[in-house]
C-alpha positions in Angstrom: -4.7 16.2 15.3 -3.9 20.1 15.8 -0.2 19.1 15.2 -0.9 17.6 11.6 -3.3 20.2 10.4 -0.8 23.3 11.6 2.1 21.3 9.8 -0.4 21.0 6.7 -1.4 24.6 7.2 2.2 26.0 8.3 3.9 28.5 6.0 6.7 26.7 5.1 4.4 23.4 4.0 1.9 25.9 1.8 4.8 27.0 -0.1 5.8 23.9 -1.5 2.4 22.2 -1.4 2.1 22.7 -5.6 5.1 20.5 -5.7 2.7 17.5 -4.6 -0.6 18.8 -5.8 0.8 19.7 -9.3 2.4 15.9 -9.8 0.5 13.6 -7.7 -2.8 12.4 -7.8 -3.7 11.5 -4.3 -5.2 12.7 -1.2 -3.8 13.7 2.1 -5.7 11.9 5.7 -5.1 12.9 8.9 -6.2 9.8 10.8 -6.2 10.3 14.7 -5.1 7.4 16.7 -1.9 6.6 14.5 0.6 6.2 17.5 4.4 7.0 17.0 5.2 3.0 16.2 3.0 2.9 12.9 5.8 1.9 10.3 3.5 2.8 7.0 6.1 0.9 4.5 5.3 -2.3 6.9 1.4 -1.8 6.7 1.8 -1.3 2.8 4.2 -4.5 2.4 1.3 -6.4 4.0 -1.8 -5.2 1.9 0.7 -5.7 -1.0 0.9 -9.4 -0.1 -2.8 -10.1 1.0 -3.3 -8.5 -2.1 -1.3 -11.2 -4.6 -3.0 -13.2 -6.3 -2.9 -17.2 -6.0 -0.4 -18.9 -8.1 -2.5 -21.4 -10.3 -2.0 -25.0 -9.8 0.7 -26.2 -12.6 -1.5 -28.6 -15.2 -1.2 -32.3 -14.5 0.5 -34.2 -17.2 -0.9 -36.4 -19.7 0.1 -39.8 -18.0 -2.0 -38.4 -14.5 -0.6 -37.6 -11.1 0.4 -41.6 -10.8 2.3 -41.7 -13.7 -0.3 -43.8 -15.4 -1.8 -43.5 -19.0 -5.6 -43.3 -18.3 
């Protein structure tokens, strides 16, 4: 954690910190116990596709499912 918050608090990352804060709306979280592997484009792909909605069932036609006038 005392790695991300001297990066977030390092010269160099305060001077161009109005770049983000000026045109995004978002926050920042430093989250301890992210290991090295985390691939955040993979995580976000996944809530992406949880997050889909169900395609509807298509409408049966007006003979039925067997083909059959009711």
């Amino acid at each position: 954690m005392w790695l991300a918050r001297a990066w977030y608090e390092s010269p160099a990352y305060q001077q161009i910190l109005r770049l983000r804060t000026d045109h995004v709306e978002g926050d920042v979280l430093l989250i301890e116990g992210v290991g090295p592997e985390y691939d955040p484009r993979e995580r976000s792909q996944k809530l992406q596709a949880e997050a889909k909605p169900e395609p509807e069932p298509e409408p049966e036609s007006e003979t039925g499912a067997a083909g059959r006038r009711p």
